[in-house]
ROGULUM-279101 format. One line per 3 residues: number of its first residue (from 1); their letters; for each residue y, x, z of N, C-alpha, C. Coordinates in steps of 0.02 Angstrom, whole numbers, m for minus. Layout:
// residues N
NUM	A	Y X Z Y X Z Y X Z; ... .
//
This chain:
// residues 355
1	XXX	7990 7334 9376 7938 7374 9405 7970 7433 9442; 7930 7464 9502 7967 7499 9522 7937 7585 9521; 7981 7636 9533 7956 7705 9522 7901 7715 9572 .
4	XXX	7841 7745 9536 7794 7755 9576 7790 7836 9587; 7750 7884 9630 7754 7956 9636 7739 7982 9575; 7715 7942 9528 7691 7998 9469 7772 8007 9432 .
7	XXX	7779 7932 9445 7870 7935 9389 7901 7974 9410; 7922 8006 9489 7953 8025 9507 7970 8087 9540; 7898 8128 9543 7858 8210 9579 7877 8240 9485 .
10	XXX	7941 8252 9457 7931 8268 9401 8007 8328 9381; 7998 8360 9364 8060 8391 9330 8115 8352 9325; 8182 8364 9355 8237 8327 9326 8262 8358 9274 .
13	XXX	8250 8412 9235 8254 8432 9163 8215 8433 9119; 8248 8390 9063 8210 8389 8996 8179 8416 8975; 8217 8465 8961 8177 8550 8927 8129 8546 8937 .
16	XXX	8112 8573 9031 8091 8608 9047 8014 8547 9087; 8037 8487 9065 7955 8438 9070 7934 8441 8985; 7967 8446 8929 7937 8434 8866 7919 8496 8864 .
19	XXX	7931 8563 8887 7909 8635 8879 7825 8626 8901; 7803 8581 8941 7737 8594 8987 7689 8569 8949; 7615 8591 8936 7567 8551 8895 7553 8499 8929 .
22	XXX	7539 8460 8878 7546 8391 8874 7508 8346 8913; 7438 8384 8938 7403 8343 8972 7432 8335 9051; 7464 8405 9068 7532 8390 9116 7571 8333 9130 .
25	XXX	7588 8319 9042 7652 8268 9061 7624 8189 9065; 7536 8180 9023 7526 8114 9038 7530 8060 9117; 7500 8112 9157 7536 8070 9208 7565 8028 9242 .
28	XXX	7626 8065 9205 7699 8033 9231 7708 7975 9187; 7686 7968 9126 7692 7897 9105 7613 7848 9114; 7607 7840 9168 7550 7823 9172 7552 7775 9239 .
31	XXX	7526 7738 9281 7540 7686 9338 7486 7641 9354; 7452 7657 9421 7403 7636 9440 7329 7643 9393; 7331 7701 9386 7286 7717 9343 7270 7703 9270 .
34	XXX	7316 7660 9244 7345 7623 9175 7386 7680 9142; 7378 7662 9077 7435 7689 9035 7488 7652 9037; 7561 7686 9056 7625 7627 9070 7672 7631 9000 .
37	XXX	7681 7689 8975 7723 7704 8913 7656 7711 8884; 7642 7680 8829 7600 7719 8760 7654 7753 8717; 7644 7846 8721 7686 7876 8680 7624 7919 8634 .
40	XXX	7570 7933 8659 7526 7992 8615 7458 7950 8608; 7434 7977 8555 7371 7961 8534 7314 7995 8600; 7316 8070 8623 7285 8086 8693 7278 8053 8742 .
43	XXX	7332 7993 8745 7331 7927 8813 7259 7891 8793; 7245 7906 8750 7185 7861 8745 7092 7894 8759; 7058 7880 8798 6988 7892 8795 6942 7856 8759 .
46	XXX	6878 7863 8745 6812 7822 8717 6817 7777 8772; 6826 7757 8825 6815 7702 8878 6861 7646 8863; 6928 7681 8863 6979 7620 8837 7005 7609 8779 .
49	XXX	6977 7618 8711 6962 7624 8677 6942 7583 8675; 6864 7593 8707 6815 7525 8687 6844 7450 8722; 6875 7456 8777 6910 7400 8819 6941 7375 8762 .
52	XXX	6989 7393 8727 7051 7394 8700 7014 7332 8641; 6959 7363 8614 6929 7344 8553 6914 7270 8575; 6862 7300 8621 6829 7223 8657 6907 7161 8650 .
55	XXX	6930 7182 8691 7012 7126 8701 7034 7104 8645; 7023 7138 8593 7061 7123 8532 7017 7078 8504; 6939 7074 8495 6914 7033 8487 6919 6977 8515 .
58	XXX	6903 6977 8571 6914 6935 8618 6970 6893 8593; 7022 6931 8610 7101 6873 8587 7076 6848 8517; 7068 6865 8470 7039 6850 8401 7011 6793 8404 .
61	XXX	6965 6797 8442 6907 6716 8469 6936 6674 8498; 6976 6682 8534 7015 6631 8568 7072 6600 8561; 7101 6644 8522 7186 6619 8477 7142 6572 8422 .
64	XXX	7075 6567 8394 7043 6537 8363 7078 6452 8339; 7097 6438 8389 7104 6362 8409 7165 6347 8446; 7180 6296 8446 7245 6294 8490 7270 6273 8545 .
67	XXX	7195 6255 8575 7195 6267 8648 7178 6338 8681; 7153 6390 8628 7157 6459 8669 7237 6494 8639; 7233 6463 8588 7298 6490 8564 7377 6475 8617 .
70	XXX	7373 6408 8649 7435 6410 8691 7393 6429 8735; 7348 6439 8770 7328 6499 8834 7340 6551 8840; 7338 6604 8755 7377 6645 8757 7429 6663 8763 .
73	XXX	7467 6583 8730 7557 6611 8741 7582 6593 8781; 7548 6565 8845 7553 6565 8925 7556 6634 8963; 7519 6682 8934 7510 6743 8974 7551 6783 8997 .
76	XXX	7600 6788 8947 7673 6816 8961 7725 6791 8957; 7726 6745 8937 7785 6690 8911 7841 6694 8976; 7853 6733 9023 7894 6762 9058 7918 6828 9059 .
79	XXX	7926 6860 9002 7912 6913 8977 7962 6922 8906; 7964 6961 8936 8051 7002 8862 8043 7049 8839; 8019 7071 8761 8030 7140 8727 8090 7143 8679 .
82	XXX	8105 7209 8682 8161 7233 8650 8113 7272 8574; 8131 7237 8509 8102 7274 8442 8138 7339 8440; 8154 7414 8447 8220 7450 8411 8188 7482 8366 .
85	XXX	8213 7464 8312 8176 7493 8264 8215 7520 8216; 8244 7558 8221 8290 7618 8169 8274 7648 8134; 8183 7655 8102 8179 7687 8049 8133 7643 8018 .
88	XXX	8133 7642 7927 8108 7580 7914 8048 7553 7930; 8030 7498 7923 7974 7471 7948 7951 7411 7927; 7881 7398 7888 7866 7340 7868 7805 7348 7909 .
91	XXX	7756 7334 7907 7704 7321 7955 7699 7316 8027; 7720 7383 8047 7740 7407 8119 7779 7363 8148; 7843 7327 8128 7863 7295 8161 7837 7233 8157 .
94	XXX	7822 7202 8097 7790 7126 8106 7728 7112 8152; 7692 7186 8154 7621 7159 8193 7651 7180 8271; 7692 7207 8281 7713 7186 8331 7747 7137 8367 .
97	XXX	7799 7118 8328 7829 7061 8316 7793 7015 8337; 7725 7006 8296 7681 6929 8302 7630 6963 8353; 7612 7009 8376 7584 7028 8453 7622 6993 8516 .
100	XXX	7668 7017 8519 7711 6976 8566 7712 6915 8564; 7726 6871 8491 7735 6817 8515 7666 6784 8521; 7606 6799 8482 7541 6786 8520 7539 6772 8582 .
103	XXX	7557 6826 8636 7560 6835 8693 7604 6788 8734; 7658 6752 8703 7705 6733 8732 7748 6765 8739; 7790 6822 8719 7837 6862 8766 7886 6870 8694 .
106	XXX	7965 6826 8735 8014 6852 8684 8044 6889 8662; 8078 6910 8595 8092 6959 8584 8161 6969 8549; 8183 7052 8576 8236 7053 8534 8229 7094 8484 .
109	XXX	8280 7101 8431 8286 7168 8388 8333 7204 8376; 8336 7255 8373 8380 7305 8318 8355 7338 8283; 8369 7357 8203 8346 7387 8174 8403 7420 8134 .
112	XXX	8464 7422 8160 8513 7462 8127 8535 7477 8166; 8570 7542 8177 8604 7586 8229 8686 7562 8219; 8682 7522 8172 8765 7520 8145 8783 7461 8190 .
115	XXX	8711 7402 8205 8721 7324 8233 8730 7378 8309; 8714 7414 8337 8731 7428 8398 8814 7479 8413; 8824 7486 8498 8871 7532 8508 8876 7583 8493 .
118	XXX	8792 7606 8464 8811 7680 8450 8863 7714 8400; 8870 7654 8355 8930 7698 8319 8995 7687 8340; 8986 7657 8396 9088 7671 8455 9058 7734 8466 .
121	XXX	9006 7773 8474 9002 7851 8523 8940 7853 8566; 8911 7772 8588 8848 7762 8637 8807 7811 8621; 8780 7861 8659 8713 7903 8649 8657 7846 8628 .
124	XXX	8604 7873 8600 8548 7855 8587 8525 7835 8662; 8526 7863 8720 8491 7862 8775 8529 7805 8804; 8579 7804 8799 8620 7747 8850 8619 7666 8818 .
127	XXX	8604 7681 8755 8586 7625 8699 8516 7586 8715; 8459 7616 8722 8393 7608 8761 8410 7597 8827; 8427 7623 8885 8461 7602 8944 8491 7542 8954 .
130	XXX	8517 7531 8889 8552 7449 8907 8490 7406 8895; 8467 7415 8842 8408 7359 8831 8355 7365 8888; 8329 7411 8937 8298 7392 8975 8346 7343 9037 .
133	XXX	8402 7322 9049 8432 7269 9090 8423 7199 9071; 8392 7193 9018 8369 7130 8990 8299 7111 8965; 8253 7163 8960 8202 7151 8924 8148 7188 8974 .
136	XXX	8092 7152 8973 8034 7205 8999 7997 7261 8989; 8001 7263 8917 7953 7317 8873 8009 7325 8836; 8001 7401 8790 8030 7420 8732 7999 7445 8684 .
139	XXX	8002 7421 8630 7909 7463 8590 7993 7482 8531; 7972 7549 8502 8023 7603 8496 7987 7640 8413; 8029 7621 8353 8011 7673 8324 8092 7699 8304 .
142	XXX	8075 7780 8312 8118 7829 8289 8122 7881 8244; 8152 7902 8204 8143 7964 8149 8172 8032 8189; 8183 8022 8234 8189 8091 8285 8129 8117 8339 .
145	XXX	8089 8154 8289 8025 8195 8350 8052 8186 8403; 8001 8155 8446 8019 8176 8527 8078 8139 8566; 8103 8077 8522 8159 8049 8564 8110 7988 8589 .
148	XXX	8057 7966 8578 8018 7907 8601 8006 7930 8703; 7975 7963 8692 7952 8029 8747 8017 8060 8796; 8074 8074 8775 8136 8073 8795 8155 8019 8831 .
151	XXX	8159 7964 8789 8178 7898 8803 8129 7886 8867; 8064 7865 8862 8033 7838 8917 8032 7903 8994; 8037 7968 8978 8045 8033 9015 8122 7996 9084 .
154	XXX	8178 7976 9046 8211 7933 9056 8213 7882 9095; 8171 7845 9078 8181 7788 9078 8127 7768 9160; 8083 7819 9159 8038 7823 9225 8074 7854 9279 .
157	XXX	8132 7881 9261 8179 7899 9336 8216 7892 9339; 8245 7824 9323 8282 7763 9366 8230 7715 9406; 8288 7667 9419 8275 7628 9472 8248 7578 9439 .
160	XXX	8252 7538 9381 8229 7497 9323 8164 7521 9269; 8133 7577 9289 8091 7582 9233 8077 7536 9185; 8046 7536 9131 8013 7466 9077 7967 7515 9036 .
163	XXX	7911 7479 9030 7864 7522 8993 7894 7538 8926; 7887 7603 8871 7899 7618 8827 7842 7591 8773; 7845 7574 8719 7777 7587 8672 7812 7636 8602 .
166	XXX	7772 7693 8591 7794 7734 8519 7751 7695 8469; 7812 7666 8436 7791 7639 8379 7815 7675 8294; 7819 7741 8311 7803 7792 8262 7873 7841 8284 .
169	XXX	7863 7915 8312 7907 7947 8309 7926 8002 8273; 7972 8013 8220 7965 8070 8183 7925 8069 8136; 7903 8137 8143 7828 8138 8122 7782 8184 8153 .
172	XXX	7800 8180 8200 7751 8180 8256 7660 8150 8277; 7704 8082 8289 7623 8038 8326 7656 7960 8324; 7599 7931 8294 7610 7857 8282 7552 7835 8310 .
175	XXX	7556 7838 8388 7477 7810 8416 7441 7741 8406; 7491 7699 8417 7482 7648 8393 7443 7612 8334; 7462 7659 8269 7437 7663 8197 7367 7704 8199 .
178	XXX	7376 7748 8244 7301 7762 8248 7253 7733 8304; 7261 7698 8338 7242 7628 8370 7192 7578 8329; 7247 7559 8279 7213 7504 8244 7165 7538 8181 .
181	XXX	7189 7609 8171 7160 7640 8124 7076 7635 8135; 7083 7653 8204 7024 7663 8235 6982 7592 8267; 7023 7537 8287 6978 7477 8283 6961 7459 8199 .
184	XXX	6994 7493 8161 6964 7459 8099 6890 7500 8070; 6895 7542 8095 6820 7595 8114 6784 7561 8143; 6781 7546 8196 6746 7518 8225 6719 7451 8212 .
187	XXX	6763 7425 8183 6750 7357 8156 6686 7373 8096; 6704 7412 8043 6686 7414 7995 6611 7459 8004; 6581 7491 8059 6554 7496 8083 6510 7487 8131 .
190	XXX	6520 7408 8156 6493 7363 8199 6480 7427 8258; 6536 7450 8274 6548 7497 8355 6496 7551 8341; 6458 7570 8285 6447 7629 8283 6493 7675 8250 .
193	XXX	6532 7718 8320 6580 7757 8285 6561 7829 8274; 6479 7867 8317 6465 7935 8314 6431 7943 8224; 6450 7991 8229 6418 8041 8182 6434 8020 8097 .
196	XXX	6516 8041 8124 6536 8006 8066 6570 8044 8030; 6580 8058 7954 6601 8094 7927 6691 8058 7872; 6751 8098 7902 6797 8064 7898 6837 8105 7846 .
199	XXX	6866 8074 7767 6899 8131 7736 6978 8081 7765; 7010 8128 7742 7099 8099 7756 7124 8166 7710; 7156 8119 7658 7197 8139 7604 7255 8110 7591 .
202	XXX	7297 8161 7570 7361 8162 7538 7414 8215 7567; 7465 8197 7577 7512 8240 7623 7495 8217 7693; 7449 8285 7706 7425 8287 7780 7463 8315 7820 .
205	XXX	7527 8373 7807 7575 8402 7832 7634 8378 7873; 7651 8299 7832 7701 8274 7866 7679 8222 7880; 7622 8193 7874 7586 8118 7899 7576 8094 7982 .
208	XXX	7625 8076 8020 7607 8077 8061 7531 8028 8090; 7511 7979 8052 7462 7938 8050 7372 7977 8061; 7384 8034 8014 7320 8070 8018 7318 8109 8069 .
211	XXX	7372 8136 8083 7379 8173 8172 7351 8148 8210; 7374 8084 8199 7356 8029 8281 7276 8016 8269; 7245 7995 8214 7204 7970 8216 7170 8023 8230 .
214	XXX	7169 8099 8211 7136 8145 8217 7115 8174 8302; 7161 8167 8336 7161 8144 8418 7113 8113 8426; 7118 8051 8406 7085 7974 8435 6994 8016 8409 .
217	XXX	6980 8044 8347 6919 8039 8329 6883 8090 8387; 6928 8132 8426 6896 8192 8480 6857 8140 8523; 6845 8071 8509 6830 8031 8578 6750 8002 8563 .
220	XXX	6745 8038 8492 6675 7996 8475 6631 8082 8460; 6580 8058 8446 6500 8126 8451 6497 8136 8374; 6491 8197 8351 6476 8221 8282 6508 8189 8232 .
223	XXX	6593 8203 8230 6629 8181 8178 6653 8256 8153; 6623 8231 8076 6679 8282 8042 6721 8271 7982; 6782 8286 8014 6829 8286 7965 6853 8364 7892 .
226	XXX	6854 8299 7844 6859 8341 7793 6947 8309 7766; 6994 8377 7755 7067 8363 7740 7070 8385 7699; 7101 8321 7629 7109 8328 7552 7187 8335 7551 .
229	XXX	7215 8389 7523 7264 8388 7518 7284 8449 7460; 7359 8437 7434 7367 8498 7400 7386 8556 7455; 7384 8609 7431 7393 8664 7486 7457 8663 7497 .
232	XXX	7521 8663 7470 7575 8618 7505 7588 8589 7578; 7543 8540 7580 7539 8480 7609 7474 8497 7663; 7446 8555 7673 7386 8551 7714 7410 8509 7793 .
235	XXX	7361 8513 7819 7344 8487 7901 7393 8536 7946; 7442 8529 7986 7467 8591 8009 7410 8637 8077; 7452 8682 8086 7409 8733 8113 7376 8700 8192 .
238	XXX	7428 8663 8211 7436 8619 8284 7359 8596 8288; 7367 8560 8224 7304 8507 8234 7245 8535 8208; 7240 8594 8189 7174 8610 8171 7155 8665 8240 .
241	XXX	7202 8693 8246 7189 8710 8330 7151 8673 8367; 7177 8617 8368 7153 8565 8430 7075 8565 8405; 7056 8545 8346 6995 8563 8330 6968 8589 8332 .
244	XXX	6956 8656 8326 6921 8715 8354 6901 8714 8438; 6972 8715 8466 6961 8709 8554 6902 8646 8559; 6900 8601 8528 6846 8560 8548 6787 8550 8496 .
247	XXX	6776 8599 8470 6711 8600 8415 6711 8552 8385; 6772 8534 8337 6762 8472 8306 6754 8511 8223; 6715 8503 8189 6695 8536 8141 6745 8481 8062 .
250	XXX	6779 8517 8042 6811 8520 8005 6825 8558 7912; 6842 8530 7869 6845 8570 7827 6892 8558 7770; 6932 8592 7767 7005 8601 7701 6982 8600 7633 .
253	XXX	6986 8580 7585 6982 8557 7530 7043 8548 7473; 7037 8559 7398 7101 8516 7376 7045 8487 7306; 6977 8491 7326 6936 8447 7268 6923 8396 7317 .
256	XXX	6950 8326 7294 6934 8264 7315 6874 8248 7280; 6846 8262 7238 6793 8218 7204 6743 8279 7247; 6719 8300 7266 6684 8346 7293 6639 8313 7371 .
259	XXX	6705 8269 7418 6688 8245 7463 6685 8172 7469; 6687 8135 7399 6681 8063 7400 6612 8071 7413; 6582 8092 7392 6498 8054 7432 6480 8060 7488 .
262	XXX	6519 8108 7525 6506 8130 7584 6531 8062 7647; 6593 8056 7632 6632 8008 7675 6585 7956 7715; 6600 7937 7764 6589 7867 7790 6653 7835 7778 .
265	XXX	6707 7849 7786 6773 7828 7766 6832 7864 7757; 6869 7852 7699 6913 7879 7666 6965 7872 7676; 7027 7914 7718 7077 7885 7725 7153 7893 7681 .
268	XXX	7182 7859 7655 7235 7866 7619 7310 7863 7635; 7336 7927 7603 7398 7934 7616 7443 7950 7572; 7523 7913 7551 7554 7938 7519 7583 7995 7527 .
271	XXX	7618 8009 7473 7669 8064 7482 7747 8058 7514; 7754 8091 7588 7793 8106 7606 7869 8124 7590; 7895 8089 7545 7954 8131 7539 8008 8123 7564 .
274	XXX	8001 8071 7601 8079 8062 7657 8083 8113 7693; 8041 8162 7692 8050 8211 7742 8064 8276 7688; 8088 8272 7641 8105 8320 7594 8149 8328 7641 .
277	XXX	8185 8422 7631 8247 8433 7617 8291 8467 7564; 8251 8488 7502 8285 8505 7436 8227 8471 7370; 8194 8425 7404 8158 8380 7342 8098 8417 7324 .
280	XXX	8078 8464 7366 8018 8506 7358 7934 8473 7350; 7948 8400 7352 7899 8354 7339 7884 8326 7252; 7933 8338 7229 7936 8351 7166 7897 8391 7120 .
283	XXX	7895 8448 7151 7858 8503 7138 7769 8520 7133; 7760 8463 7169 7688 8453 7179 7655 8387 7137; 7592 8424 7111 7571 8355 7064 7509 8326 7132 .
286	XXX	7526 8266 7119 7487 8223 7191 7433 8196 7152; 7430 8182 7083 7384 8147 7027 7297 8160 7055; 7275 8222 7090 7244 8251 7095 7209 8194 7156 .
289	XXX	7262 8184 7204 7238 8150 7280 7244 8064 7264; 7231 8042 7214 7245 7960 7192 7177 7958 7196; 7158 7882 7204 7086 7846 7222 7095 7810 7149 .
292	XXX	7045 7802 7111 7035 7759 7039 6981 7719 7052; 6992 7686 7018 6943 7613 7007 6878 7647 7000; 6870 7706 6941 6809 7762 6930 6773 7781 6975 .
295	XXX	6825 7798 7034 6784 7857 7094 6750 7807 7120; 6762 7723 7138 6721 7679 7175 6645 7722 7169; 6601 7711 7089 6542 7741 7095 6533 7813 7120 .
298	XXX	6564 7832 7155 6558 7916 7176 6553 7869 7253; 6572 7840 7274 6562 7854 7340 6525 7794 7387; 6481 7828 7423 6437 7775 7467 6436 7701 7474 .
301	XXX	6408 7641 7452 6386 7569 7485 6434 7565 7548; 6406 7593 7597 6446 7575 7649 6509 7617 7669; 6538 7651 7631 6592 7720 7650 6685 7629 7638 .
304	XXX	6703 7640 7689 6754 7603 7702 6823 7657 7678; 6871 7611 7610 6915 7659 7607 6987 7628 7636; 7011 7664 7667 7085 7667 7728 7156 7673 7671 .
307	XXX	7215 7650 7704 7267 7674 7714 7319 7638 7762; 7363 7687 7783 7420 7648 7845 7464 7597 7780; 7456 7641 7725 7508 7576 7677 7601 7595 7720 .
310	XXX	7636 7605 7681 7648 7566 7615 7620 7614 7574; 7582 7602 7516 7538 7637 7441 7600 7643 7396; 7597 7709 7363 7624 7690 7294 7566 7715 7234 .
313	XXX	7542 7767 7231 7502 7761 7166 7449 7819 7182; 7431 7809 7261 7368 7825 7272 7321 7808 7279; 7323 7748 7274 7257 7675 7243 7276 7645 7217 .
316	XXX	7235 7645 7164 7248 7599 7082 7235 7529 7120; 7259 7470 7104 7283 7408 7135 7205 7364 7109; 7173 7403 7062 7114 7374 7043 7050 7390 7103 .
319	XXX	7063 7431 7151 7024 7453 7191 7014 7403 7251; 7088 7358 7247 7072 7311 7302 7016 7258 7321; 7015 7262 7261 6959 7199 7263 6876 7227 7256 .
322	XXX	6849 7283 7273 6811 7306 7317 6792 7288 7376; 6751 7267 7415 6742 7259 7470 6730 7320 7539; 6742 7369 7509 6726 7422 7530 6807 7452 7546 .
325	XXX	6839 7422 7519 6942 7427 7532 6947 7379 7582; 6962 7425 7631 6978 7370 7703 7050 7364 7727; 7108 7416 7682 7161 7427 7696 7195 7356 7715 .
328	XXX	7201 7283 7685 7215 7230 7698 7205 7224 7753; 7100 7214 7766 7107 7186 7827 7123 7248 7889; 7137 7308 7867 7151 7345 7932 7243 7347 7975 .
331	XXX	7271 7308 7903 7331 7293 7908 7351 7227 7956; 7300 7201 7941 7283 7142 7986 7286 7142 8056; 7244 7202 8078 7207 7230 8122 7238 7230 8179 .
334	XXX	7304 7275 8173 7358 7304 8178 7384 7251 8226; 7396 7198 8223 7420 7129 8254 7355 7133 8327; 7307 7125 8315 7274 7124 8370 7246 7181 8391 .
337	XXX	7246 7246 8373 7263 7302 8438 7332 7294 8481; 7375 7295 8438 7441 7308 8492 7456 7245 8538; 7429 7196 8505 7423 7128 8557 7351 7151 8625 .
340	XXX	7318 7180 8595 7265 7203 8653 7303 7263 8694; 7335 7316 8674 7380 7327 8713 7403 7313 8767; 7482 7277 8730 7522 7224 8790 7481 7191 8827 .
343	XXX	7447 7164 8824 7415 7141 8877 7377 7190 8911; 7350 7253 8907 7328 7302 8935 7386 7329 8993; 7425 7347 8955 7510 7371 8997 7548 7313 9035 .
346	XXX	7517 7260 9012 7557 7198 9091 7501 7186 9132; 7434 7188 9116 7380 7177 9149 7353 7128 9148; 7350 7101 9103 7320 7009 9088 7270 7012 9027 .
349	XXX	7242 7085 9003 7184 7085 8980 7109 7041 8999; 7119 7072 9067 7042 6988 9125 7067 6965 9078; 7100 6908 9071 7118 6840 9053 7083 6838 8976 .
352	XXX	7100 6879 8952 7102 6859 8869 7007 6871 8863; 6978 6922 8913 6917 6927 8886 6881 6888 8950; 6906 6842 8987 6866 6790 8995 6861 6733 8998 .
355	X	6941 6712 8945 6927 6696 8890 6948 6618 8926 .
//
């Protein structure tokens, strides 16, 4: 693909394009009016959003069988992604993984920095640089804030661009995860997504998952979010900002049993502690933010309870089998947003929704 004026009317310093607010920098990853890199949860509106959703169904109906199923893997089947995936990953990469090959489009991987040059000395940047000479797309997760965004910043001013996808950076923004977070809303809501009341608990501080999704919810009418957390671990200042600037009515908490009736859906999160740096996670009793088999009767018929997963002992394993626990199928999910995606970012969405 080649540089278009948005890639290219841009700062040739780093700094001083990641210094600029952000709605500045969407833009530049952006191409013919499309999103070209998915790096932020803000790339997204209620319009494409709903596109996004529609497609995913759509492919859903039609991979049905296996005459829509090789139609699909006709669509790209000329088409090369690069997996790099350097920080761990069980979900994220498989539903991508099997997105692509849905689609048709082969793939490579790395998921150790050790299988590459970088440990002869290769920068991180020149490491990504090589993989776009072979591959079309690069869908990218990193444990370095801001190198996803770097990378594609990059990667749009050369002569080779390749779309980026953030498939979790830091802990930052995992748009992606709040993508499917949010078709599983919708799902579970038969597309009524206004006037909805959303708790998200656990370590909200370093979660990048509730960030993103918390973005994505600015796109629907009368949501309010309520954040369970120990005070530790609150919502950082960033994102409750953003709230305010757009009257999104909000409210801090560390009694979880207080807002189970309230919920339309509950979202769950472990505790953070890869992001310790003297084990200060230790220190905090989390017992408080666990879902029990008990609380089921505390909270609404129809209230849908969430998590990005992986769980360790913030839902009792007896909770699964609730029907009102959609974490499975939202795990599911996950496979056909980012497959509605890629095909959004090559442009062969028509196809899938007509099917």
């Amino acid at each position: 693909m080649k540089r278009t004026p948005e890639m290219t009317s841009v700062s040739s310093d780093w700094e001083s394009f990641h210094a600029t607010d952000i709605s500045e920098r969407l833009p530049f990853f952006a191409k013919d009016g499309r999103i070209y890199d998915c790096l932020f949860a803000q790339q997204f509106d209620r319009a494409l959003l709903t596109h996004l959703f529609e497609t995913a169904d759509a492919l859903r109906g039609l991979t049905a069988t296996k005459e829509g199923m090789d139609y699909a893997g006709s669509l790209l089947s000329h088409a090369r992604a690069m997996l790099y995936f350097v920080q761990p990953s069980t979900r994220t990469f498989l539903s991508f993984l099997n997105a692509c090959h849905i689609l048709g489009i082969r793939t490579s991987e790395i998921r150790d920095t050790s299988t590459s040059s970088e440990v002869k000395g290769e920068s991180p940047e020149d490491t990504v640089r090589t993989f776009s000479s072979y591959v079309d797309m690069i869908i990218m997760r990193h444990p370095t804030p801001g190198f996803v965004e770097k990378t594609a910043w990059l990667m749009n001013r050369t002569n080779r661009p390749v779309p980026i996808i953030n498939g979790g950076s830091g802990k930052d923004q995992h748009p992606t995860q709040a993508l499917l977070d949010t078709y599983t809303l919708y799902r579970s809501f038969k597309g009524n997504m206004d006037n909805r009341k959303i708790a998200m608990v656990g370590d909200l501080k370093r979660g990048r998952t509730v960030r993103s999704l918390t973005y994505l919810m600015r796109n629907y009418r009368n949501i309010t979010l309520y954040f369970v957390s120990p005070k530790q671990f609150r919502m950082e200042p960033d994102i409750l900002d953003f709230l305010k600037r757009h009257d999104m009515p909000f409210i801090e908490t560390e009694d979880f049993r207080s807002v189970m009736g309230e919920a339309d859906a509950i979202y769950m999160t472990r505790i953070q502690d890869e992001h310790d740096k003297a084990g200060e996670s230790r220190a905090v009793d989390y017992s408080p933010f666990h879902f029990r088999a008990e609380h089921l009767k505390l909270i609404g018929k129809n209230c849908v309870i969430m998590h990005p997963l992986p769980r360790r002992h913030e839902i009792e394993v007896t909770v699964d089998d609730d029907p009102r626990a959609v974490f499975w199928r939202q795990e599911r999910n996950g496979m056909w947003a980012r497959a509605a995606l890629i095909s959004y970012i090559f442009g062969v969405d028509g196809k899938i929704r007509k099917g």
